[in-house]
C-alpha positions as CSV (number, residue, x, y, z in Angstrom):
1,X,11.7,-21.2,-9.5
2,X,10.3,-19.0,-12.3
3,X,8.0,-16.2,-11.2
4,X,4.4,-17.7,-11.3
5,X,1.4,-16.4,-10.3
6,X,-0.7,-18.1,-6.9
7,X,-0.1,-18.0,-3.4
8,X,-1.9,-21.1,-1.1
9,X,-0.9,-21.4,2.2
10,X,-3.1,-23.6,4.3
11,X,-2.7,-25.8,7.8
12,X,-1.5,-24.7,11.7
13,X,1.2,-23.0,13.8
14,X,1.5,-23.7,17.6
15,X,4.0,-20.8,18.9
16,X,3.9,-21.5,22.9
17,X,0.2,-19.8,23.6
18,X,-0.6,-18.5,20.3
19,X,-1.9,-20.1,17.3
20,X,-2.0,-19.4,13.9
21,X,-4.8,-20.9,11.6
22,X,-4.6,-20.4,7.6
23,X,-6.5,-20.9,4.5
24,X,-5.4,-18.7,2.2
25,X,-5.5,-18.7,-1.4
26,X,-4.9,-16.3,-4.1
27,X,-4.7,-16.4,-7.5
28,X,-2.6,-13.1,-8.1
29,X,1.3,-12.2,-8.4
30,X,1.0,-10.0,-5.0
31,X,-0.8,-10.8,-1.9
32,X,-0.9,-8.1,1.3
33,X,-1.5,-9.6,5.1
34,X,-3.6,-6.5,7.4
35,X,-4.2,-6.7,11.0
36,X,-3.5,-5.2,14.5
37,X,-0.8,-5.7,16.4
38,X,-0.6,-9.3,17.5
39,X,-2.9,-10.7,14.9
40,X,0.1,-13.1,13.6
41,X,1.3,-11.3,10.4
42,X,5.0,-11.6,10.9
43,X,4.7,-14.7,12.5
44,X,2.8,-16.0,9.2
45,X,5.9,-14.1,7.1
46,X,8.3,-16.6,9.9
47,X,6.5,-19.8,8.5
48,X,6.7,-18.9,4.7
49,X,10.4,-18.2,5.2
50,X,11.3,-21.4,6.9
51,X,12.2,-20.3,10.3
52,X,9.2,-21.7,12.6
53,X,7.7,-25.1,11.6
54,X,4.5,-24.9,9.9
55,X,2.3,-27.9,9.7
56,X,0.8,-27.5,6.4
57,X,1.5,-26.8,2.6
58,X,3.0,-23.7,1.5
59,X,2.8,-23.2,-2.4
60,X,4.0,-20.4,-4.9
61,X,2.8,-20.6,-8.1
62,X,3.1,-24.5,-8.9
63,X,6.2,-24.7,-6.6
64,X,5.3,-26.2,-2.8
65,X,8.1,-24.7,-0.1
66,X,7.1,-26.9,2.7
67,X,9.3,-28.9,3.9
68,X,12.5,-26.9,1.8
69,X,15.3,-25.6,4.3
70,X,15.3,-22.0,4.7
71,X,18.2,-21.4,2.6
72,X,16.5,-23.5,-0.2
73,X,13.6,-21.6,-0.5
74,X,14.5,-18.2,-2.5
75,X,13.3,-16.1,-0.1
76,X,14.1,-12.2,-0.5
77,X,13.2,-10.4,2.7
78,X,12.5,-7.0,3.8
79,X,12.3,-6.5,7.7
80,X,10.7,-3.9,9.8
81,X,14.3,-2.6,11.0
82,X,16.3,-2.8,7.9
83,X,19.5,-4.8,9.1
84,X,21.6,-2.9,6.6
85,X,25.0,-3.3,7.3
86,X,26.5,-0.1,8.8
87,X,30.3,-0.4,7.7
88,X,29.5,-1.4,4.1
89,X,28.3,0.8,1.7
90,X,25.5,1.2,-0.3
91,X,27.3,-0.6,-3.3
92,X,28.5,-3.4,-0.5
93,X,25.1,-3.8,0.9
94,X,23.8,-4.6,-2.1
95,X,27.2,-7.0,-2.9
96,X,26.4,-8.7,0.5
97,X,22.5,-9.6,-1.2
98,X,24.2,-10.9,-4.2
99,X,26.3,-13.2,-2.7
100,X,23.6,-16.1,-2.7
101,X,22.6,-16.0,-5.8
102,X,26.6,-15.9,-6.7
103,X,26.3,-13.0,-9.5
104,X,26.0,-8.7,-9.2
105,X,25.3,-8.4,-12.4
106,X,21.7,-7.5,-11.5
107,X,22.9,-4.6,-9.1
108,X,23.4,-2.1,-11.6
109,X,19.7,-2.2,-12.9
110,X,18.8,-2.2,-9.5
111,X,20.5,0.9,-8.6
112,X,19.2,2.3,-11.4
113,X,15.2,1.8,-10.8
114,X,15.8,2.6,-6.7
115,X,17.3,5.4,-7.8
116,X,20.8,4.8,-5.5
117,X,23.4,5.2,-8.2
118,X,24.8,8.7,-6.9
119,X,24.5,6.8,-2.8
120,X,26.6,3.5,-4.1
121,X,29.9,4.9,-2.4
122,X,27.7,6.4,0.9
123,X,26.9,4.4,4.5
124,X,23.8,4.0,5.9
125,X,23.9,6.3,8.4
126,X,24.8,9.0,5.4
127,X,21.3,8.3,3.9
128,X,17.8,9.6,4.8
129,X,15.3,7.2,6.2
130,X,13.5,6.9,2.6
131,X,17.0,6.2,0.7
132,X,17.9,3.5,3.6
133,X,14.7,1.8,3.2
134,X,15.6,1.4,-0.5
135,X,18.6,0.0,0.2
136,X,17.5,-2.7,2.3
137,X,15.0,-3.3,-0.6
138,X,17.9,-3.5,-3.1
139,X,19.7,-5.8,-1.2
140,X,16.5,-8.5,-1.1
141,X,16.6,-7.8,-4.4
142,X,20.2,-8.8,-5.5
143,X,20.2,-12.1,-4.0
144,X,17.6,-13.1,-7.0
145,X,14.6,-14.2,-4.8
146,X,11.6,-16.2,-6.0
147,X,9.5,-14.6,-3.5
148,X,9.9,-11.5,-1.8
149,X,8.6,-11.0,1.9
150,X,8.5,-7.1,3.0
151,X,7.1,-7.2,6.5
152,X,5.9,-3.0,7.3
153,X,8.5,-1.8,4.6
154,X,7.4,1.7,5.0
155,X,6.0,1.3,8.3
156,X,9.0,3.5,9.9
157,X,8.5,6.6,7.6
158,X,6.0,9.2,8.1
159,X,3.4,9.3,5.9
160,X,4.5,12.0,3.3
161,X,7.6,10.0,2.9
162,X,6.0,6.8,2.7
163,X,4.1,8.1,-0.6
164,X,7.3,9.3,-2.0
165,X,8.6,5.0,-1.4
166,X,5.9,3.9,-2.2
167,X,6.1,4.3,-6.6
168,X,9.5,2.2,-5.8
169,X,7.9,-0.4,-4.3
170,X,5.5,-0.1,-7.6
171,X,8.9,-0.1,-10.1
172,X,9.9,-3.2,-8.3
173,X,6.8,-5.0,-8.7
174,X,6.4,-4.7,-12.1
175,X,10.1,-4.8,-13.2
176,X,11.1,-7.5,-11.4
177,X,8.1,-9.6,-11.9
178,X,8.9,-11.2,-8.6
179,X,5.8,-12.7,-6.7
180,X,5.3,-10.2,-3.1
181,X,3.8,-11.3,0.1
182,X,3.6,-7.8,1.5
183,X,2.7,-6.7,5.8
184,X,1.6,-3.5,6.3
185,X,-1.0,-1.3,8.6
186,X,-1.7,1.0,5.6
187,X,-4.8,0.5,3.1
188,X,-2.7,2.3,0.1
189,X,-0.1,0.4,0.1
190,X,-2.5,-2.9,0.1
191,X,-4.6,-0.8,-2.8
192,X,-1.3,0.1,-5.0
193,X,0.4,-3.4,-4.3
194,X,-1.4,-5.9,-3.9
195,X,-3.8,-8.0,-6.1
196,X,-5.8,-9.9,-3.2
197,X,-5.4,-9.1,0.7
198,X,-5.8,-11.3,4.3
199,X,-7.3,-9.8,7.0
200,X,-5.7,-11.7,10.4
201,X,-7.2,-11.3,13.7
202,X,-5.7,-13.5,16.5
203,X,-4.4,-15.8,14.4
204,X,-7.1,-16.2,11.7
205,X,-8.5,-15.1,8.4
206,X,-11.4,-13.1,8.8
207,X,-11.5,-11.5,5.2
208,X,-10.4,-12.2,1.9
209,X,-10.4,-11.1,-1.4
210,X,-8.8,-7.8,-3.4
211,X,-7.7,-4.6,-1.6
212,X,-10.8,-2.6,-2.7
213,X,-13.2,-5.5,-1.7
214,X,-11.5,-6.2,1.7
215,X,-10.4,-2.8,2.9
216,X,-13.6,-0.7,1.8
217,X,-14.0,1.0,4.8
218,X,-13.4,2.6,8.4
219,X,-14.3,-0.3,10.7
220,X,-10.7,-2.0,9.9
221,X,-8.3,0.9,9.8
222,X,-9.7,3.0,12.1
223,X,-10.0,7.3,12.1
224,X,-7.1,7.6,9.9
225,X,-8.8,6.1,7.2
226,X,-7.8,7.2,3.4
227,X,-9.4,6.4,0.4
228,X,-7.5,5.2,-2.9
229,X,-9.1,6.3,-5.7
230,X,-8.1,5.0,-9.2
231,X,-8.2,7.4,-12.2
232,X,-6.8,8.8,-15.6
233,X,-5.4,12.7,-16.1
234,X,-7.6,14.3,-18.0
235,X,-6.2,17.6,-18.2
236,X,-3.3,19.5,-16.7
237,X,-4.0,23.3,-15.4
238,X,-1.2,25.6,-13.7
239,X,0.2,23.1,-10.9
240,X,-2.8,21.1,-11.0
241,X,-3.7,17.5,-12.9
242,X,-7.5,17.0,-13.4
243,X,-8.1,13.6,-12.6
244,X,-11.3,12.0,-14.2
245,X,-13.0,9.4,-11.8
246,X,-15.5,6.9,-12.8
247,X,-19.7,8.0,-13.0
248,X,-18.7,11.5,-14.4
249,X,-16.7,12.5,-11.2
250,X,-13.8,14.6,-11.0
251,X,-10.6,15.9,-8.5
252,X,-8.0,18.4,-8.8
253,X,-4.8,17.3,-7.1
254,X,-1.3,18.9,-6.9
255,X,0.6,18.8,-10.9
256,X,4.4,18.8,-11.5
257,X,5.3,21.9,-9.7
258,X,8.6,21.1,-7.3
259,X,6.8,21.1,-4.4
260,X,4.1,18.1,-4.1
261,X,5.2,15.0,-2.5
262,X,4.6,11.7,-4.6
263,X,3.0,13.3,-7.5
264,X,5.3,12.6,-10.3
265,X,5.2,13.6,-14.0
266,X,1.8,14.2,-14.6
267,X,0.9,13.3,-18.4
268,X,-2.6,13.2,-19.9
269,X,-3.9,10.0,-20.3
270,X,-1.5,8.5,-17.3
271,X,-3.3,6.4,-15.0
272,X,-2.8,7.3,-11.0
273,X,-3.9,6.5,-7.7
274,X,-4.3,8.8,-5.2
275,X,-4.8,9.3,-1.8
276,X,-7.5,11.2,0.4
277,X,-8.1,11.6,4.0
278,X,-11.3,10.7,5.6
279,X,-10.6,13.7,7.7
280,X,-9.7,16.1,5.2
281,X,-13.3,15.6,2.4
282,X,-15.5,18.6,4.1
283,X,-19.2,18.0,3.3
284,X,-21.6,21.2,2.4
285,X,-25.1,20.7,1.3
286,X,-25.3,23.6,-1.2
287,X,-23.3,25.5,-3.7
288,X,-20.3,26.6,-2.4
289,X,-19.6,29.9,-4.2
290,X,-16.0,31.9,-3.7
291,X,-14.4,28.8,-2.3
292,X,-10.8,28.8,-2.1
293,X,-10.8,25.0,-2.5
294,X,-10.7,23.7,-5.9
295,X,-12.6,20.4,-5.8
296,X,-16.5,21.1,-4.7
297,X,-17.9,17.7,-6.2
298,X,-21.5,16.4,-6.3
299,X,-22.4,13.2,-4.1
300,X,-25.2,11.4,-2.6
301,X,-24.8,9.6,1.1
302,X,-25.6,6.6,0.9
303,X,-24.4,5.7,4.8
304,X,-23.6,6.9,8.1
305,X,-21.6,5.0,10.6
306,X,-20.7,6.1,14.3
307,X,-17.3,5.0,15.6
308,X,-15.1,6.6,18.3
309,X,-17.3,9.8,18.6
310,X,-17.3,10.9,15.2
311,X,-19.3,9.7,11.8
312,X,-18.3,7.8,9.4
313,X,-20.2,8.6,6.3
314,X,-20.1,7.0,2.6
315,X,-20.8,8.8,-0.2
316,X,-21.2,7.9,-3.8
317,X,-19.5,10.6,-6.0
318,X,-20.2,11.6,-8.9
319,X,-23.4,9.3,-10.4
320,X,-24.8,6.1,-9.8
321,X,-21.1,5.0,-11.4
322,X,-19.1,6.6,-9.3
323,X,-16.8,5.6,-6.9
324,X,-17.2,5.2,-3.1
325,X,-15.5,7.7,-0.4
326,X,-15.9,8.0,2.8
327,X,-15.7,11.1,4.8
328,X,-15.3,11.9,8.7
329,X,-17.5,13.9,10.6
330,X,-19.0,15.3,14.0
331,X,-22.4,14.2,15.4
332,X,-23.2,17.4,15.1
333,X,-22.4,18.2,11.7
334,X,-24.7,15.5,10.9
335,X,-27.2,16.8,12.6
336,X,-26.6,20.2,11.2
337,X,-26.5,19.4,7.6
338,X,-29.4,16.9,8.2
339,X,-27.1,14.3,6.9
340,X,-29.4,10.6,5.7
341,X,-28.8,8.5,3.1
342,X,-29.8,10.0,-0.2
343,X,-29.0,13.3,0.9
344,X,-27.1,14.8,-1.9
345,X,-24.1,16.9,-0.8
346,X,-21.1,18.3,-1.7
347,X,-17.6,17.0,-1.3
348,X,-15.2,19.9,-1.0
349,X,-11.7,19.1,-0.5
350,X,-8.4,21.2,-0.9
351,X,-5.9,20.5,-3.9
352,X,-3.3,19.8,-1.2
353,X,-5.5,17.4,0.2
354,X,-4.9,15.1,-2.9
355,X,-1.8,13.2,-2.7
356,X,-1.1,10.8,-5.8
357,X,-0.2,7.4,-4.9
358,X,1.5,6.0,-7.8
């Protein structure tokens, strides 16, 4: 099967007292499943691979998997707890991949892009949690899948490590060229991976389309939300990358100085996502003068939501082109700052804050 683009996957699964209804169709490379716990997401990454019947058509690009054994199906997969093997090393993990599709002369290039080359000769439980998730990546990767199923790949780590995974996850994707069905509780990922995403709950679609589309706000992820902003480095400054937004709109995040987490090497004109808190975009309705933070950008409300005892409020930064956050407060901030759609605010937010995504 040659990497294609298109992912359909319609019909029913009866598992004992739960089933799982699906119409799904997407016309990209990469397509991310989202949901709560129990919503059916691994169970629907069970049916792709093979392993619970499925009563309807599966389809990969213009290739149908239905009806195909497990083993016949090119399936490269990523579980939640890794499986690695813990006598082999990394090099013999990988080895163990490669042994379907008969040949290891892929593994050097993938040690290479997960970065594992100086691990090859190490176990498992040498490795950090970050490096071991790589590994089980690698070895999906040497058995020369068709399709790659990560169910929570990153789900284990916390979230500073996660962003420093995460641009692997990105190298794979676009060196590889190898079509992604991807699980995960976390709207970056979905953002950076992903071309279209599922929303499951209790076995059925209840939103489809692309990440920004489907995951554009609070009421599916909850208090922890974080924005993903796209945007291209317009300027570097001491430890800092100016990041141009669209509709004029600007943010400072943390530059190539040793210390950031996930922020790379920061070159004008580079494209990057980043990440951004709900929780951590402060909101003043004046100037701000003699602020230690270094972002203090103009935006208009343009909503207020209340959800678990705090607001909930989008904002459109920047002008009438700019993009969408959304920012968590108190009740009684709101009331304090008068807070109503068109009320034109501040967003002031911490360099730190700013964590780049990929």
């Amino acid at each position: 099967m040659s990497p294609t683009d298109g992912f359909l996957m319609r019909g029913r699964l009866q598992r004992d007292a739960f089933a799982l209804d699906l119409d799904i169709r997407s016309s990209g490379r990469s397509l991310g499943v989202f949901g709560p716990s129990g919503a059916g997401k691994s169970t629907l990454l069970e049916a792709i691979a093979g392993w619970i019947p499925f009563d309807g058509e599966i389809r990969v690009g213009a290739h149908t998997l239905g009806g195909l054994r497990p083993e016949a199906r090119g399936i490269g997969y990523v579980p939640q707890d890794l499986l690695l093997f813990p006598h082999l090393t990394v090099l013999e993990n990988l080895r163990a991949g490669a042994r379907r599709n008969q040949s290891e002369g892929g593994i050097p290039e993938i040690l290479a892009i997960l970065e594992l080359e100086r691990h090859a000769d190490r176990l498992p439980q040498e490795l950090s949690g970050g490096e071991r998730q790589r590994v089980s990546i690698g070895r999906a990767l040497a058995s020369g899948p068709d399709l790659l199923l990560l169910d929570e790949p990153l789900g284990s780590l916390d979230r500073a490590l996660r962003r420093r995974v995460l641009p692997y996850l990105l190298r794979v994707r676009e060196r590889f060229e190898v079509p992604l069905v991807l699980v995960s509780h976390d709207p970056a990922e979905m953002h950076a991976l992903c071309d279209d995403v599922v929303v499951l709950e209790a076995g059925r679609v209840v939103r489809q389309g692309p990440p920004a589309d489907v995951l554009s706000g609070p009421d599916l992820v909850g208090a922890d939300f974080e924005n993903v902003l796209s945007g291209t480095i317009a300027s570097l400054e001491p430890g800092i990358a100016v990041v141009g937004l669209s509709g004029g709109a600007t943010l400072r995040i943390p530059g190539e100085d040793g210390e950031s987490e996930g922020t790379g090497s920061a070159q004008v004109g580079e494209s990057v996502l980043v990440g951004l808190r709900a929780e951590d975009i402060l909101l003043a309705t004046g100037d701000v003068p003699g602020l230690s933070a270094r972002n203090a950008e103009p935006a208009t409300v343009v909503s207020l939501t209340s959800r678990g005892g705090a607001v909930h409020v989008l904002l459109r930064a920047g002008n009438q082109d700019g993009p969408l956050v959304w920012s968590r407060v108190t009740p009684g901030a709101v009331e304090e700052l008068g807070l109503a759609p068109g009320t034109a605010v501040r967003l002031v937010i911490k360099t730190r804050a700013a964590l780049r995504l990929a």
